[in-house]
N, C-alpha and C positions, 0 to 999 in steps of 0.2 A: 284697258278695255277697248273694246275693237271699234271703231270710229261709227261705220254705220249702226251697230247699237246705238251710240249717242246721238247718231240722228234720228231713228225711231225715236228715240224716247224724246226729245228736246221737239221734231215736229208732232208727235204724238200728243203731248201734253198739251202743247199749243191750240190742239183741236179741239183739245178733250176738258182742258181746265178751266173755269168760267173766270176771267181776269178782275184778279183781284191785289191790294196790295201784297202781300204775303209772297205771292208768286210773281212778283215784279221779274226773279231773276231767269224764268224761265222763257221771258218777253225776251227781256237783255241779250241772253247769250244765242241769241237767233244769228246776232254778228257774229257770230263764229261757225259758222255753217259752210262758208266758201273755203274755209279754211281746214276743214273738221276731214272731208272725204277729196279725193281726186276728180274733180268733176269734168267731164268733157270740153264743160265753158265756163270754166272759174268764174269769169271775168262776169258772163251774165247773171250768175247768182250772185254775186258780189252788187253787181249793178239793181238786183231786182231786190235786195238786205237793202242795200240804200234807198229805196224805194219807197218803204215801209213806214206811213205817215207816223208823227207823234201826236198821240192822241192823248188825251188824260181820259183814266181810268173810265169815267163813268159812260162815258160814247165806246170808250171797247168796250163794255160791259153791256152795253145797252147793244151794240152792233152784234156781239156775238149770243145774247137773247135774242133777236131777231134768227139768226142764222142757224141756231143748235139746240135751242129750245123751243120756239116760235111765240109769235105774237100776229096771230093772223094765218095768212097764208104764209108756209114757210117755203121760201126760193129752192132749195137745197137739201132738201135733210138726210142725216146724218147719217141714215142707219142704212143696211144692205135689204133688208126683207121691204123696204119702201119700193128700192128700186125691182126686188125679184118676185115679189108676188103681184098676180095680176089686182088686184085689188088695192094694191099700195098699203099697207098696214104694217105697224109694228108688229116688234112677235111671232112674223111670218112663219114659213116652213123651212126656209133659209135659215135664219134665226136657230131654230132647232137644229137644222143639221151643225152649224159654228159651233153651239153649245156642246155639240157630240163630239167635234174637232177637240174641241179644248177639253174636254172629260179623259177622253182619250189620249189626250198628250198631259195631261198631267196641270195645268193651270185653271185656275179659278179666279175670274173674275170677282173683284170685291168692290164693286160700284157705289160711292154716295150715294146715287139718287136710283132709285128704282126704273133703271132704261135698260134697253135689251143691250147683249153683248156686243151687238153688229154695228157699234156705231165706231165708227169710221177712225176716231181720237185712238180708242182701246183698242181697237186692231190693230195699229202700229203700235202700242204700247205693247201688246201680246206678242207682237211678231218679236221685238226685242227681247222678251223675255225668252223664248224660243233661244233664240241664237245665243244670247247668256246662256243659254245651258249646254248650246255645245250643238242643238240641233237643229242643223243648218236643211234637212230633208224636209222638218214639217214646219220649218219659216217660209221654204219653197211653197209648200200645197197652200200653206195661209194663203199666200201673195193670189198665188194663178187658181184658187178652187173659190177662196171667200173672199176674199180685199178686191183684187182687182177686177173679177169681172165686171162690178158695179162703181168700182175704185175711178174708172177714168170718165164717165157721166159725173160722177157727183162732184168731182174736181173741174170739169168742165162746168157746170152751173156753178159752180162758190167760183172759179176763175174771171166770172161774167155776171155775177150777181150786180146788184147795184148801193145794199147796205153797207157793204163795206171792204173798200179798196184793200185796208190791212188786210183780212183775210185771202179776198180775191189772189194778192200778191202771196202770199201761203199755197195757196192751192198751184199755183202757179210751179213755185220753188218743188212742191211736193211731186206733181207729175213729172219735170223734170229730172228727178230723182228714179222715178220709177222705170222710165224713158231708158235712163244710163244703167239702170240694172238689167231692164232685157236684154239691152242691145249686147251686154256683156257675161249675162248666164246665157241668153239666147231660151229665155224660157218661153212656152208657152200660156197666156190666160183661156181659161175654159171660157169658150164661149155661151153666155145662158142669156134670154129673154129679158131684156129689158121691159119696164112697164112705166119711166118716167126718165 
């Protein structure tokens, strides 16, 4: 399997999955991330994997409630129509057009919990399944039309948030990633309105 697949899916999951024991192994194998793709600074995502406090379960559990479910005012959230509609709302019109993205390329989101497609975990898990299938054109438009243009605010807030460093350091490892793929497809992100 193609290496950055497994890091969609491996930092995908991370965002997207509420930790718990069962999924211990998808915490684990984050150590293998420096090793997984070519990265321009091995060394620093090596250094920033070592970074990555130990926590027991229940404070990640509780940190990433805070961060992707909320509990109050939520720092960060998760989703792209937060940031693209002027109103900040789930379910946006952004929302709907992703929805027609993925309609139209053939995947179907099958969410536990009744949350919009746009959150931020299932887009890199979408982008993966994309490129598993071979189609590397509309893992492109994901990236530069729905992921990213909202993709490097919201990674900036969870980089600087203050609940939780593990994350922060995720968000971190994440843009760095996205970083070494423009600078190496040379793509373009559509630029659209931010609203937070």
């Amino acid at each position: 399997m193609n290496p950055l697949i497994v890091v969609f899916q491996l930092l995908g999951q991370n965002f997207y999955s509420r930790p718990r024991a069962e999924n211990q192994p998808i915490r684990d194998n984050l150590k293998l991330l420096p090793e997984l793709l070519s990265w321009p600074n091995e060394e620093k995502i090596a250094k920033q994997i070592s970074r990555l406090p130990e926590l027991d379960l229940d404070e990640l559990e509780y940190q990433f409630s805070v961060l992707f479910e909320g509990q109050g005012e939520m720092p960060c959230p998760p989703w792209g129509s937060v940031y693209l509609d002027k109103d900040n709302i789930v379910f946006g019109e952004s929302t709907a057009q992703y929805r027609t993205f993925l309609r139209d390329n053939g995947l179907e989101i099958n969410s536990a919990m009744k949350e919009p497609e746009d959150q931020f975990g299932l887009m890199m898990l979408a982008l993966s399944q994309l490129l598993e299938k071979g189609d590397a054109e509309a893992g492109m438009e994901l990236i530069t039309e729905h992921l990213m243009p909202w993709g490097k605010r919201y990674l900036e807030l969870l980089a600087n948030n203050e609940a939780s460093q593990y994350y922060a350091i995720l968000a971190e490892i994440t843009q760095d990633l996205f970083d070494s793929l423009q600078s190496e497809f040379e793509y373009k992100v559509a630029e659209k309105t931010l609203y937070l």
